[in-house]
N, C-alpha and C positions, 0 to 999 in steps of 0.2 A: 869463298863464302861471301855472300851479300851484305854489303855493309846497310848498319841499320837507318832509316829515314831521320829527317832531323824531322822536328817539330814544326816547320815553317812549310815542310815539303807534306808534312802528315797534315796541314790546314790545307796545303793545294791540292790535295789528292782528296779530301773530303769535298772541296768545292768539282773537282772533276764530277767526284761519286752523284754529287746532287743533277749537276747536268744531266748525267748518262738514266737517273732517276726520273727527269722527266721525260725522254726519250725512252721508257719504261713505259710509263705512262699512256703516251700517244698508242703504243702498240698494246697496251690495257694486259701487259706482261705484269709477276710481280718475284720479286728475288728476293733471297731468304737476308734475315739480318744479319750484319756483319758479327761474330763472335767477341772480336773484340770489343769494337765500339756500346755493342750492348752492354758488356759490362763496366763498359766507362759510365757508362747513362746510369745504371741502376745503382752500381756504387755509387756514383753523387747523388744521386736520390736518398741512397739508404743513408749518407752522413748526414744530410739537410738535418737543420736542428727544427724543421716545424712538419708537423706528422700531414700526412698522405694517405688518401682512400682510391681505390677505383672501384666505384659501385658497378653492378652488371645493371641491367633491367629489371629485375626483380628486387630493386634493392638489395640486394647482397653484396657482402664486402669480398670481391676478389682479388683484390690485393692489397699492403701498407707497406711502409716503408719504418725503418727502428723505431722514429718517435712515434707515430700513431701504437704501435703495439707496447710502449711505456706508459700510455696514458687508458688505452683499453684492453692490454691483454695481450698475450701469445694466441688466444685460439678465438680470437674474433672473426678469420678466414671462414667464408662460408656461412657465414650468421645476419641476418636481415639489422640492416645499419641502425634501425629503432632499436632492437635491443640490446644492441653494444653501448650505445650510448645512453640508450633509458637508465643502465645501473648508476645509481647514485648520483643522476642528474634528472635536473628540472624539467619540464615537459618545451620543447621548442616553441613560439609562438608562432614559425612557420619553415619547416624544412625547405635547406636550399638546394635540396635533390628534387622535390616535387617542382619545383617551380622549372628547374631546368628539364624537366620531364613535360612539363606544362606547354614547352614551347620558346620559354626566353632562354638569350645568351647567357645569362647569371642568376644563381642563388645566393643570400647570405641571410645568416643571423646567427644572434651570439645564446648562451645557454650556461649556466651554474654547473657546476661537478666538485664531487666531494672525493678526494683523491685517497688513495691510501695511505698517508698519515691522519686524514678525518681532516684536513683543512680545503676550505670551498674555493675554486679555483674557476675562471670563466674561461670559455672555449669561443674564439670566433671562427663558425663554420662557412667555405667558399667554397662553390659546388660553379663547376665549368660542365658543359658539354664536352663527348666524345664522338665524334664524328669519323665514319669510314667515305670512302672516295665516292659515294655516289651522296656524302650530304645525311643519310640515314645517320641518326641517333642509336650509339650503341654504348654508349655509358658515361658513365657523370666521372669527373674528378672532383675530389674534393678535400681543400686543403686546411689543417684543423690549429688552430692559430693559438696560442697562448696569451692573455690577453690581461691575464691577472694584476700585473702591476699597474695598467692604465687603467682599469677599474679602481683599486686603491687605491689612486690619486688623487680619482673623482670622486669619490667616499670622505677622503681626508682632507680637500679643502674644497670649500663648497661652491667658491665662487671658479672653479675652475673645470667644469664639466666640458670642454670642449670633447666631443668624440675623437677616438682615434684615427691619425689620420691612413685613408684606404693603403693598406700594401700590400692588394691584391691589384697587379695593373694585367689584365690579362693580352696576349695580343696570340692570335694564333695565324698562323703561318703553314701554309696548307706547302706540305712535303709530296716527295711522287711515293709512289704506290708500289715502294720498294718493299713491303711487305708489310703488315697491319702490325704486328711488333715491334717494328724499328721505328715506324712514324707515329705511334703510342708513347713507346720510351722518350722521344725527343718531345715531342707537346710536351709531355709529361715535366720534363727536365726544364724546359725554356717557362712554362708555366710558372714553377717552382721558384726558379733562378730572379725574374722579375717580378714578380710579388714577395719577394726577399730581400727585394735590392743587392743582387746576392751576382759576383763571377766567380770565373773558373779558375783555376790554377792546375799547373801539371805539372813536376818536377822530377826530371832524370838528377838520380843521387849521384851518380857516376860524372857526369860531363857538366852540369851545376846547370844545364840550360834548360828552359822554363817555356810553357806555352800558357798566355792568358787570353782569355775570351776577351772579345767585346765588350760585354759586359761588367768585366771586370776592372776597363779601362774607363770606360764610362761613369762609374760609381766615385771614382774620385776625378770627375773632370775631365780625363784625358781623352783624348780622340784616340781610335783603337792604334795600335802598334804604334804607339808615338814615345816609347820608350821600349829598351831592348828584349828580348824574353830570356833574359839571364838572369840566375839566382843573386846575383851582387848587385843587379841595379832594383831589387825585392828590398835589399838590406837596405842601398840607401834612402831609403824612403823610409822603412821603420824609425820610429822616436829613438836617439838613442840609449834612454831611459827603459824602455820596453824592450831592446833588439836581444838581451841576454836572455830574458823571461820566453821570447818566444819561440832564440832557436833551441833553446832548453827543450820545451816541450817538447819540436821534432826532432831531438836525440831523443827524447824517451819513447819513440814512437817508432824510429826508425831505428833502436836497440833490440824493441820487444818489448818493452818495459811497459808498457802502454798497447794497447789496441786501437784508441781511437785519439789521434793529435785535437786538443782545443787548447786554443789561446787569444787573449785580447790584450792590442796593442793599437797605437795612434800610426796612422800613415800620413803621410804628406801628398797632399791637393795638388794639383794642378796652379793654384792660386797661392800656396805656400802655405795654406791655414792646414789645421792636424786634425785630422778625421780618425773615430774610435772604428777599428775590425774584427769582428770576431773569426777567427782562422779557423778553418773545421776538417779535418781528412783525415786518413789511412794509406798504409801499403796497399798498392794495387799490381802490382807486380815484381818477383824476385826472381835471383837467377838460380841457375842450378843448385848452386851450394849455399841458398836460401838466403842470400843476402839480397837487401832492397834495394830496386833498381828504379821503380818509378813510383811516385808520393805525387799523390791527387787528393785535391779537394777546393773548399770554396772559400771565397771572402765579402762576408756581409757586413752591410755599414750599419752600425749599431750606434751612433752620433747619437741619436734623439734619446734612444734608451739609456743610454749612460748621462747624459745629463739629467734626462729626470730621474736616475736613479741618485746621482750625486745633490740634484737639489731637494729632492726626497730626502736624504738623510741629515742635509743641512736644514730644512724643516723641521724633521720630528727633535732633531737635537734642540734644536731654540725650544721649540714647544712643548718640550719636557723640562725644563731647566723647573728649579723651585722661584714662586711666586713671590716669598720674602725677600728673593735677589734682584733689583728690578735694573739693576747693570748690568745683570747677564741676558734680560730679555732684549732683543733688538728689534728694533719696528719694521725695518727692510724684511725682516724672517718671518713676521707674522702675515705679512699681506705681498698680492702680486705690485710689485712697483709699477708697472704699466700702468695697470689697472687703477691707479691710487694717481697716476701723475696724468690721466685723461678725466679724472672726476674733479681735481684741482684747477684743471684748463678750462672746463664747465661751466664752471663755478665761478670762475675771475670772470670770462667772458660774460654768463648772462645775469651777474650781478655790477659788473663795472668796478671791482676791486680790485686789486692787487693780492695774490697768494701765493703762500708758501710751507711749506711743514719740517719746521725744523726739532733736532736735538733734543734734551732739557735744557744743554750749555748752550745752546742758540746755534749749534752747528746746522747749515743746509740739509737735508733730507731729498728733497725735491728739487725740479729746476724750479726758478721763480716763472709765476704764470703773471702777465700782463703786467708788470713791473712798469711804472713810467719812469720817464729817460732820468728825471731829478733824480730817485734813489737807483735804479740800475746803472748807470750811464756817469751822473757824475759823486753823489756822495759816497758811493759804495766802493769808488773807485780811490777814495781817499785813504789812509790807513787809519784817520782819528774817526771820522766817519762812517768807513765798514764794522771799528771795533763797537762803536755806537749801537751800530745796528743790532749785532749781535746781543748785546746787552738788553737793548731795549726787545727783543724775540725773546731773549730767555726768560724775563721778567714779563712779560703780556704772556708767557706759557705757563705761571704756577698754576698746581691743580688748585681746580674750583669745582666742584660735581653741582654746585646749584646755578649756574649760568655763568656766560662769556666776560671774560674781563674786557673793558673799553679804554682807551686810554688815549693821551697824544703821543706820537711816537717820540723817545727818546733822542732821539738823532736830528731827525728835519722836524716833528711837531705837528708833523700831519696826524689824524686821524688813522690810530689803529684798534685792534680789536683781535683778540686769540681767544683760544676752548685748548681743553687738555684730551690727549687721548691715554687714556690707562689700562692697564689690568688689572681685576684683581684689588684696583685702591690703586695700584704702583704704576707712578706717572710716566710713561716711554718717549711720548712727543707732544711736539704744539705744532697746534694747526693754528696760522696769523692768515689775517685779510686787513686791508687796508690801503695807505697811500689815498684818502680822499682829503680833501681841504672844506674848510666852511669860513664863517666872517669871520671866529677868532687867529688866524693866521693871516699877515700883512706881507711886501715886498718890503719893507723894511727889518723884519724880522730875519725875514729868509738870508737878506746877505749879511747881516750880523753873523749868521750862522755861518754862511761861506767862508768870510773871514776866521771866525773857529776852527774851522776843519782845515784850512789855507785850500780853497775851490774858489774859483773864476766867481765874483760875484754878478756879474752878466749874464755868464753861462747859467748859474742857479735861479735868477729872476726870471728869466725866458723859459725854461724849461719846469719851471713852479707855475706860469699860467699858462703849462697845456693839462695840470693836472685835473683830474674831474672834482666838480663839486657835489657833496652830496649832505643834505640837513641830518642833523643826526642822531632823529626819529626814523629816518629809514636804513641809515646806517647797523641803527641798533637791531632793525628788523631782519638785515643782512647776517649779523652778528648772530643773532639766535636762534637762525635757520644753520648757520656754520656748526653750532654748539649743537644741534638735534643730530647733526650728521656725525661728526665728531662723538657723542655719544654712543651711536647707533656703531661706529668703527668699531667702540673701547667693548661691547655686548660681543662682537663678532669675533675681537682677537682672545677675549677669554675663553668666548664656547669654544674657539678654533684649539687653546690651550689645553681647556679639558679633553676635549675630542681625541686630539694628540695622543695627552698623556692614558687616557684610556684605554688608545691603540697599544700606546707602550705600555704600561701592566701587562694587557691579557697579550703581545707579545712575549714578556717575560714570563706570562704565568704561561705562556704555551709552551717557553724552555724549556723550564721547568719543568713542566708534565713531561718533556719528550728527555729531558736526564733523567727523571722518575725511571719513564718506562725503558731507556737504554740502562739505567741501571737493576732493574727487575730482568730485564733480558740477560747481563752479566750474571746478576747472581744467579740465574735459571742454569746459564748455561756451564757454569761453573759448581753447582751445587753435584752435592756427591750422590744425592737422592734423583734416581733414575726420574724424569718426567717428560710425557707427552700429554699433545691436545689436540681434541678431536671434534669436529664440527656436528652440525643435527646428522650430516648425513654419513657419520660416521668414520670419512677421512682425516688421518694426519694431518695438521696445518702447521704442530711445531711440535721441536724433538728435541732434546739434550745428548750432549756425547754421553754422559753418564747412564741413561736408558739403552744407548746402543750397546754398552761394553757389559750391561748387566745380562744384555737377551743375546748379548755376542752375531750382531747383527750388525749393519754399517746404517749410519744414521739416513743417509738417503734411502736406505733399503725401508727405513721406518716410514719414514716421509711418503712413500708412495703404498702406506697401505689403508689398508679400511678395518677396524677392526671386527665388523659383523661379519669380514669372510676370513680371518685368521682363525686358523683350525686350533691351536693351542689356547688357542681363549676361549673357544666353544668346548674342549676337554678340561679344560681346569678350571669352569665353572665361571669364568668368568663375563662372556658374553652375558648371562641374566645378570649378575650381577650391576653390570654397566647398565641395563636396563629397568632396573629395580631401582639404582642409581639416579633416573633421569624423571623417572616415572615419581616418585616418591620424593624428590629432589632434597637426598640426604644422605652423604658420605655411606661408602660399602669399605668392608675389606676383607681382604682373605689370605692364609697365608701358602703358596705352592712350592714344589720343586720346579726347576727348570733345570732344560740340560741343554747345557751353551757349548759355545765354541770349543771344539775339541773334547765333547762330550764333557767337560766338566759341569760335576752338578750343583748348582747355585740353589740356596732355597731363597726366598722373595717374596716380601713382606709386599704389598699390592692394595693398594685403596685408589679408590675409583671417586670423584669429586664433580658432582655439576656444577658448572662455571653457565648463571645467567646473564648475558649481557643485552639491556632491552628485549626483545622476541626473541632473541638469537639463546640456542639450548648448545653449549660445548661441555665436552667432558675429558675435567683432568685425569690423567693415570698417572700414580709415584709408585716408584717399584726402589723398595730398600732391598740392599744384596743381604740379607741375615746370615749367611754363609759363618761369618764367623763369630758370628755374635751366638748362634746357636749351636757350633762347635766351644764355643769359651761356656754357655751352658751347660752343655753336655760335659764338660771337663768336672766343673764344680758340683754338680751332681754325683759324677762317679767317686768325686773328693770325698764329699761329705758319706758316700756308701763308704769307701773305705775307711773313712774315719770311724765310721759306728764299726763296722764290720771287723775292723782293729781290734775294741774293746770286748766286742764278743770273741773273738780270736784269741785275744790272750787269756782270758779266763775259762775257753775250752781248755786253753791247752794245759793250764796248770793242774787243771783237773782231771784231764785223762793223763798227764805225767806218771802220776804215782800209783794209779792202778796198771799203767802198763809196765811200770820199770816194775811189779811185782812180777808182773803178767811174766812179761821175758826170763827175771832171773831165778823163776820157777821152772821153766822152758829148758832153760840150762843146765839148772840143777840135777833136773828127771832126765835128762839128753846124757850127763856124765855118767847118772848111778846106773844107767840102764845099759850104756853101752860099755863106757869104759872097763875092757877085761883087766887092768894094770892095778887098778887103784884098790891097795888092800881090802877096806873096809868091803867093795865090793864084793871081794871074793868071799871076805869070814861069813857074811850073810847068805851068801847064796848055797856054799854048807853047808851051815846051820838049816837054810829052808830044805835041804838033800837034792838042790841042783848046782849045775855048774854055769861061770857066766859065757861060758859058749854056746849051751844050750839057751840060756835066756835072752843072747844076742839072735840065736838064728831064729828063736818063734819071733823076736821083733821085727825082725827083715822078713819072714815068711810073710806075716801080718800087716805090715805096710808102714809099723809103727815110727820105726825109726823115720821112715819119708814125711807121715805126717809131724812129726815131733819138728823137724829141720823148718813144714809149711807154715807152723807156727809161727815159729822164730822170725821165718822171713814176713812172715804177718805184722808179728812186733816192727822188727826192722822199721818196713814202711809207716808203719804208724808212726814210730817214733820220727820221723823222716817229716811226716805232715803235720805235727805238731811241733818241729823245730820250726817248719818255713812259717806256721802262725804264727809263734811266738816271733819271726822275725820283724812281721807284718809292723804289730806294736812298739817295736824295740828301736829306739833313738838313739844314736849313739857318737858322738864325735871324738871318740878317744883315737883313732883310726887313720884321721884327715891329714893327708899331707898333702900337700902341690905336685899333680902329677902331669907327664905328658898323655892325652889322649893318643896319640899316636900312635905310642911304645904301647899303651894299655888294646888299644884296639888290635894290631899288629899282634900280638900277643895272645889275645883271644882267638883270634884266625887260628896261628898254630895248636892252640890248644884245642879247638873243635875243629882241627885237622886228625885228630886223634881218634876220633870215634870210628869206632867200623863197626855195624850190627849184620852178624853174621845169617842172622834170620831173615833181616829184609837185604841183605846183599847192599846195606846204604854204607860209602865211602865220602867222606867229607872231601877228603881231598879231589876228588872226579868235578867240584863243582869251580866253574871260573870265577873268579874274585878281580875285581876293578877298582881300583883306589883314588879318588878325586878330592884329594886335600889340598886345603890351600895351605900358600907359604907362610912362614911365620908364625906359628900359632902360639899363642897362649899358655901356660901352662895355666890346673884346674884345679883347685881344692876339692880333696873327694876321695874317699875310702876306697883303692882303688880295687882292693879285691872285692867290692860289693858292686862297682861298676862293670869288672869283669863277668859278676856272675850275671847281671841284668844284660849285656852284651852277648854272652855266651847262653844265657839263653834263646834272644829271638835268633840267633845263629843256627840251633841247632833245632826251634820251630818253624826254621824257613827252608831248612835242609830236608826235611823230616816231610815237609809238604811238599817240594818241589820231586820226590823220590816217588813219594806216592799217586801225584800227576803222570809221571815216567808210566808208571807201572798198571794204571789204571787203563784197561780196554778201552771202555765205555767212552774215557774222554780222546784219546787216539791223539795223543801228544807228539808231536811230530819229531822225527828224528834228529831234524836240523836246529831243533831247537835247545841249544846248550843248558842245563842247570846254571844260574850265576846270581852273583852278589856284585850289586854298587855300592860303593862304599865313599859317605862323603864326612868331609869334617869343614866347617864354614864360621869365622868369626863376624859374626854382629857387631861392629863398634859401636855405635850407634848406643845402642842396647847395653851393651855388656855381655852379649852371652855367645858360648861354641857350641855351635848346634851339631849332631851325628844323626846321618841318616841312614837306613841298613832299608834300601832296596833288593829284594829277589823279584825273580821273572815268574815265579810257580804259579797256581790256581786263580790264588787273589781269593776272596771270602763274600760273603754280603752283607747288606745293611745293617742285617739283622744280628748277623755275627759281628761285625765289626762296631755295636755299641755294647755288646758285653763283653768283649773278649779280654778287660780289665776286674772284670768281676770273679770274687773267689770264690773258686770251686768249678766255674763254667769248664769245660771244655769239649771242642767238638772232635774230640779221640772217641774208639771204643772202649766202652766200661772196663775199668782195669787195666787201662792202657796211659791214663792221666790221674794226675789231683786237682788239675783246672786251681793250682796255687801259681804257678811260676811265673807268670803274667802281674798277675795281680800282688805277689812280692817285688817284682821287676819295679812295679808301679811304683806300690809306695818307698822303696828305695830311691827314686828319684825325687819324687814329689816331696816326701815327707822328711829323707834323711837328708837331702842334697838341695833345697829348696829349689827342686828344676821343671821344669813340663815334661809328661812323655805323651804322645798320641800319634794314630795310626792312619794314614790312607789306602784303603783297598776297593777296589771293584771284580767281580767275577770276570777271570779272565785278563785280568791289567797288572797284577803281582800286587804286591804288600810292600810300604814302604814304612818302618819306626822310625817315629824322628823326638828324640833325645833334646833337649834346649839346658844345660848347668851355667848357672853362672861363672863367670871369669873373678870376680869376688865374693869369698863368704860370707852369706846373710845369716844374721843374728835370726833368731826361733823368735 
């Protein structure tokens, strides 16, 4: 196996390739691009942090690289470069594709855009030529420069517009004609690289050795390969302050944990000074078993950027401070010091004074300008002297806003003169001029003074007559041109302060908005009320989990739709509605079914909202899941029926009691005299009448009487049968209640409606499979348990009764494989309090229609004389009424019936 090239071998074999390229060339051959190398070029392309065009001829954008498509979009490919750029930017005052179209080696100009948080950002566009080997023009590059911060700079302080300086340095370098792709990719990349100030880097993760460009060495000084291409001599150079921060990064990069390595940290120069780099790359290559093998990308010198970023924020701090504090405002922060120590120079020079701008305390601010040698050279240099001086600066510096203080200097007794600079009223510095002499100052004064300070009294006489003299009417005149200046500063570091602080509000009020709208987004997307939104043209732009889980859809699945072509919205009325919506611009609603994931069916309370924002028409959908809000209706409804329905119940049944218990024990009476041949009195009557009670028994039987005498009875029977289950309806009764196990009670009723066998419909309880899924530990359940049993044994033996008749039904052709059975669950609620039973069977299942009365007394969907359409509806109120519990049903046609029972774990007072 071929051991792999090192890096030093892979730069010599690239300088062959170029050779052998133009020896391509000569023979006007051309070879295809190398597979790899290509994608070394366009991965660095695609991590560059400053976005890329390649326009065709037609202006069209045929290609970008990551940042151009963050700033215009995924689907700018193929779209004329005006209109990508037209949205929400200003109109160019002259494209720098037309001009390279035109004829010249370069385009540029810069242009406003309002990004997608709505904040206005400036673009510097740099449009190059593309040239093929015969020289022909065949497309522009064009590289799209972020440029915002150096505009804000020049916004926020006024005296410092200097443009940014170019770093766009183009230089092209005409490649052989090894294919019109390869020599594309590299302009392209070399382009990029120097107008970024930007090298390469390549790093095998396995062997730590490293290939850096040229230009990589270049950027910080170095002459190329004048340090090793190994990953340790990388480190020494990193700050060691930095070095943890940045191999951080490339472990989260070369883990997975990251897609894209960025980091900034200080290098060290060539010269030893610390240079800021912003580090930019990716996996570019891994091995079989997907671990990374080679880590590529770039390193741009971001020095200038980082310093006006840092002196940017040490600006806006000073010039936000409060104006009552005038020790927190500092004079160096409100103005350029350059700037300030070249108008000082000016100023000395073409007035013949001496200046300086000191402190309030008389501290130096500036260097001294035009200082003569008597106070620079010897009194300053004294310590009673220098302290002098100072003294006498702080006091010619108190504020005065109606003109310059004049004075003699404290120290030497020369001739001075200061102005205050303020904010606000609040005094920051003094601006002094002075060091002139007039007649009142003699050489006998001055070495009086010498000896004062203990200074050379020779050295102070000599150096006191090269001082300038100046009358001091014109002095004064010096003085209050200092003081118009000095004025004109204190106007400019205020405005500069409100400017500032300006910037900071509506930055903070822009926080602010943007925690508003990140906390409207949380609550949106957290809210339990299903919501989307939808633009003029109809499309999703935003979606909630809770809308996905109501339509049982995946909220990307939402995201890509429209809703004028969703066919559910066009059948449940809702498409006009959203149109009636927009048109009228005034909340809709309406309430639907939906049938969601797993065919469960959700009902959906649905209001439809236009949302105007300037010209822009969107429209909100909320979708409430009412499911069980209109199942907990439907409960208290059937409540309150069987509450009324109760009291008519029990006052039926008192009433037909006592006519039927005659009814019956007439029935009985006529049943004995008429049959019974035993019982005396029978027989002395039927003597007397001159028959016997064998003949009067067999005309009965001839007659049919006796059968109808027994149909009576069994008449009575059930009647008396349906006015006990009334009478139960009404009847409350706690005398009954002990703490039972549901279990033992459930288990219990199984065997007991294992008992049934109807010989007529051939139905055996037992043939049906019963499934038991309780949990451990249960509860025991205050509850009448023989009134639990009979509500259990009933839907037992109405779910037996219906899965028999599925069996036997042709028409529905119930399939053989499919067993008769019962689920059986018991499940405690902590939570709650409560042990819920469920009684699933697999049989028919019912419909809507059945399945909202099938609580109601007297319903049922039996043949006449086959039901009382009571055992339900006593079931019911046994629960509800006698056992403070829930009972309620889920069925669909075809899916089976399941009752689910809810009793509390503790007894509730009435």
């Amino acid at each position: 196996m071929l051991e792999k090239p090192t890096y030093k071998e892979l730069e010599q074999r690239i300088a062959e390739l170029e050779s052998e390229i133009r020896e391509y060339k000569k023979s006007k051959s051309q070879d295809s691009m190398s597979p790899e190398l290509s994608e070394v070029f366009f991965n660095l392309i695609e991590v560059m942090d400053i976005a890329m065009w390649e326009l065709d001829l037609d202006y069209r954008v045929i290609a970008s690289n990551r940042k151009a498509r963050e700033i215009y979009g995924e689907d700018s490919i193929g779209k004329f470069c005006y209109f990508v750029a037209a949205d929400r930017c200003s109109v160019c005052p002259e494209c720098p594709a037309e001009v390279v179209y035109d004829g010249h080696d370069s385009g540029r100009s810069e242009h406003q855009r309002i990004d997608a948080s709505g904040k206005t950002i400036y673009i510097d566009h740099v449009a190059t030529p593309i040239r093929d080997k015969t020289g022909e023009l065949t497309g522009v590059l064009v590289l799209i420069i972020d440029i915002t911060m150096h505009k804000l700079m020049e916004q926020e302080i006024r005296r410092h517009r200097d443009q940014l300086e170019e770093l766009v340095y183009m230089r092209t370098k005409e490649l052989s004609e090894s294919g019109k792709a390869l020599r594309n990719s590299k302009e392209r990349l070399l382009f990029a690289l120097q107008a970024a100030n930007s090298g390469i880097w390549d790093r095998n993760v396995k062997t730590g050795e490293c290939f850096f460009d040229a230009n990589y060495f270049k950027i910080a000084g170095y002459e190329p390969n004048e340090f090793d291409h190994d990953f340790n001599e990388w480190k020494k150079r990193v700050h060691p302050d930095d070095l943890v921060r940045a191999e951080t990064g490339m472990e989260a990069c070369l883990s997975g944990n990251t897609q894209i390595y960025a980091a900034r940290f200080r290098f060290k120069t060539k010269s030893g000074a610390w240079m800021w780099i912003l580090a930019q790359g990716k996996i570019f290559k891994r091995d079989e078993n997907g671990c990374p093998v080679r880590f590529t990308g770039t390193h741009t010198d971001i020095t200038d950027l980082v310093r006006a970023e840092k002196a940017m924020e040490k600006r806006i701090v000073a010039l936000t401070r409060p104006l009552d504090d005038a020790g927190s405002i500092i004079f160096e922060e409100l103005f350029n010091m350059d700037d300030i120590q070249r108008l000082q120079d000016d100023l000395a020079r073409a007035a013949g004074v001496a200046s300086i701008i000191t402190s309030t305390n008389g501290t130096p601010i500036t260097r001294p300008s035009n200082f003569c040698r008597l106070c620079n050279d010897i009194i300053r240099k004294t310590d009673k002297g220098r302290a002098n001086c100072f003294k006498s600066d702080a006091a010619m510096g108190r504020f005065n806003p109606e003109g310059p203080t004049i004075r003699p200097c404290m120290s030497g007794g020369l001739w001075d003169a200061g102005t205050s600079i303020s904010v606000g009223g609040r005094l920051i510095a003094n601006w002094l001029i002075g060091q002139v002499r007039d007649d009142t100052q003699s050489k006998e004064k001055m070495r009086e003074y010498a000896r004062e300070i203990g200074a050379d009294e020779e050295a102070v006489v000599e150096a006191f007559s090269e001082v300038p003299a100046m009358s001091r009417e014109q002095f004064g005149q010096v003085a209050q041109a200092l003081f118009t200046i000095a004025k004109q500063l204190s106007t400019t570091a205020y405005q500069n302060v409100q400017q500032a602080r300006f910037i900071s509000e509506r930055k903070q009020a822009e926080e602010k908005m943007i925690e508003a709208m990140q906390f409207n987004e949380k609550i949106i997307a957290k809210s339990p009320i299903g919501m989307s939104i939808y633009d003029e043209s109809g499309q999703c732009i935003a979606a909630n989990q809770a809308i996905a889980e109501i339509v049982g859809a995946s909220r990307e699945q939402i995201l890509q739709q429209n809703y004028r072509t969703i066919g559910p919205w066009k059948q449940a009325g809702l498409l006009d509605l959203a149109e009636r919506a927009l048109a009228e611009n005034a909340p809709q609603r309406k309430e639907i079914d939906v049938i969601s994931t797993f065919e469960k069916r959700v009902i959906v309370d649905c209001q439809l909202v236009p949302l105007r924002a300037g010209k822009r028409k969107n429209l909100l959908f909320m979708a409430t899941d009412m499911t069980e809000y209109r199942n907990m209706q439907e409960m208290m409804i059937q409540s309150e029926k069987m509450l009324s329905v109760g009291g008519l119940a029990a006052g039926m049944a008192h009433e037909i009691n006592n006519p039927l218990a005659g009814m019956m024990q007439t029935a009985d009476v006529m049943s004995s005299r008429l049959t019974n041949l035993e019982m005396p009195a029978n027989q002395r009557a039927a003597e007397k009448a001159g028959v016997s009670m064998e003949a009067i028994r067999a005309f009965m039987e001839a007659r049919g009487i006796i059968r109808m005498m027994e149909s009576i009875r069994a008449s009575g029977r059930r009647a008396a049968e349906i006015v006990a289950n009334m009478l139960n309806i009404a009847r409350k009764s706690d005398s009954s209640f002990s703490t039972r196990s549901l279990v033992e009670l459930l288990d219990q009723t199984v065997d007991l409606a294992g008992s049934d066998y109807d010989l007529k419909k051939k139905f055996d309880f037992r043939q049906i499979e019963i499934v038991r899924e309780y949990e451990d530990n249960l509860p025991l359940v205050p509850c009448d348990g023989g009134k639990i049993q009979q509500v259990l044994l009933n839907i037992l033996r109405n779910g037996a009764e219906a899965m028999q008749e599925e069996a036997e039904n042709e028409e529905n052709g119930r399939r053989k494989d499919k067993k008769p059975g019962f689920t059986l669950r018991l499940t405690h609620k902590k939570e709650t309090g409560i042990l819920r039973i469920e009684i699933e069977d697999n049989g028919p299942g019912m419909d809507e229609a059945v399945r909202k009365r099938i609580f109601e007394p007297f319903f049922t969907s039996k043949p006449v004389g086959e039901g009382t359409g009571l055992g339900l509806s006593v079931s019911y109120f046994i629960i509800t009424e006698n056992h403070g519990g829930e009972m309620s049903v889920k069925s669909a046609p075809g899916r089976g019936t399941t009752f689910i029972i809810s009793l509390p774990v503790e007894r509730r007072k009435s």
